[in-house]
C-alpha positions in Angstrom: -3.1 -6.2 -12.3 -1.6 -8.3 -9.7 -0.1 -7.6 -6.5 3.9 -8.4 -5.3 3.8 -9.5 -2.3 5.9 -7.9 0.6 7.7 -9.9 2.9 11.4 -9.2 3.1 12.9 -6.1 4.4 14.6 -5.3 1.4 11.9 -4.9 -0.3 11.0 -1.8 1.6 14.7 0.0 0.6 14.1 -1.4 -3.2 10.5 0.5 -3.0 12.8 3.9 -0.8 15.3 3.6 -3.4 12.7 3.4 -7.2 11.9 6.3 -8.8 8.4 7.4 -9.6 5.2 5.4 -7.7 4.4 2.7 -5.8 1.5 1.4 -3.8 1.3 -0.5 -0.4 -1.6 -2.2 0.3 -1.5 -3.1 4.5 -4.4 -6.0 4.9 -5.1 -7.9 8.2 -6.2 -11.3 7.4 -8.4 -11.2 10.2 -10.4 -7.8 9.7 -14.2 -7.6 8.1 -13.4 -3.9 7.4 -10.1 -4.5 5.6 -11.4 -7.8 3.7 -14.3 -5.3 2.7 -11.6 -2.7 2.2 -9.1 -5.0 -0.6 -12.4 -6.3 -2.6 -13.3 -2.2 -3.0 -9.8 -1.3 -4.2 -9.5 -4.4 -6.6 -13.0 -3.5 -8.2 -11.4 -0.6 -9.2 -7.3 -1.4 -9.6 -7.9 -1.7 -13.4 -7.7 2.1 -13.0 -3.9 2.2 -11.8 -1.4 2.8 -14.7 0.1 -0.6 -15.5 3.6 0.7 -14.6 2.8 1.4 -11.1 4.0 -1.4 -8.7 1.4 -2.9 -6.4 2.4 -4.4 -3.2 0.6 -6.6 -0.7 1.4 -7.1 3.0 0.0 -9.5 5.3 0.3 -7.4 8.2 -0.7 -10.5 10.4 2.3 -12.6 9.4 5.2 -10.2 8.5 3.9 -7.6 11.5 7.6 -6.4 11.7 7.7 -5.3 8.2 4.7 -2.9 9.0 6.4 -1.7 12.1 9.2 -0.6 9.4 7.0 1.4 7.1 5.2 3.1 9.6 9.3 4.1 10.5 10.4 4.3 7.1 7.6 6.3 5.5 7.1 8.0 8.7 3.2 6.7 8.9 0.7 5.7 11.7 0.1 2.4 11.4 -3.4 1.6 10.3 -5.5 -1.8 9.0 -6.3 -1.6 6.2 -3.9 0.8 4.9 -2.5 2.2 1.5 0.0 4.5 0.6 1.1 6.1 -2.0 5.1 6.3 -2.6 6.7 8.5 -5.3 10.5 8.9 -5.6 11.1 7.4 -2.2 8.6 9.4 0.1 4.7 8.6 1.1 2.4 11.2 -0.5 -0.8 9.7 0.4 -1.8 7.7 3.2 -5.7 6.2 3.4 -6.7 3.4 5.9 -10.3 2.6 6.4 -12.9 3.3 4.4 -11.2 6.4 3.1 -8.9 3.5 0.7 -10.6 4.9 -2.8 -8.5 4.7 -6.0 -10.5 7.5 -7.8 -8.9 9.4 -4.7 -5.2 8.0 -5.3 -4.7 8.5 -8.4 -5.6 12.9 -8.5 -2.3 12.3 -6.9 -0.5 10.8 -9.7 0.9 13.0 -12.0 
């Protein structure tokens, strides 16, 4: 797997507008908990059906791109953060050490 990383705008109304899944994985550079937080999920992203897009935002350098997902998915921001997008609309939202894959995917269909 490898992830797409997130730094335009656009990319946000591409992910609104696909059908089926996506994930968004929110990482602050400078955060122990979400470094700690990205190495658990990749241990396990081997897991994620290959068709499911993966994307990665800095939240430290594209901060206003996270200001538009918490609007546009109608989240709390959180670091670290991942959530779960199907057909447009967030359907699961971890942050913290609640980010399990095992967890995410009882949500895919």
């Amino acid at each position: 797997m490898n992830w797409t990383s997130l730094d335009t705008p656009g990319q946000l109304t591409d992910i609104k507008q696909q059908p089926g899944y996506s994930l968004i994985f929110k990482h602050s550079t400078r955060c122990s908990i979400s470094m700690m937080a990205k190495r658990r999920f990749e241990l396990d992203w081997d897991k994620i059906p290959t068709e499911i897009p993966l994307y990665f935002l800095d939240l430290i350098k594209y901060r206003d791109i996270s200001n538009k997902i918490s609007q546009d998915f109608s989240v709390h921001h959180e670091s670290p953060q991942l959530l779960l997008i199907k057909d447009g609309e967030c359907i699961l939202d971890q942050s913290h050490g609640e980010i399990s894959v095992d967890d995410t995917l009882l949500m895919v269909e």
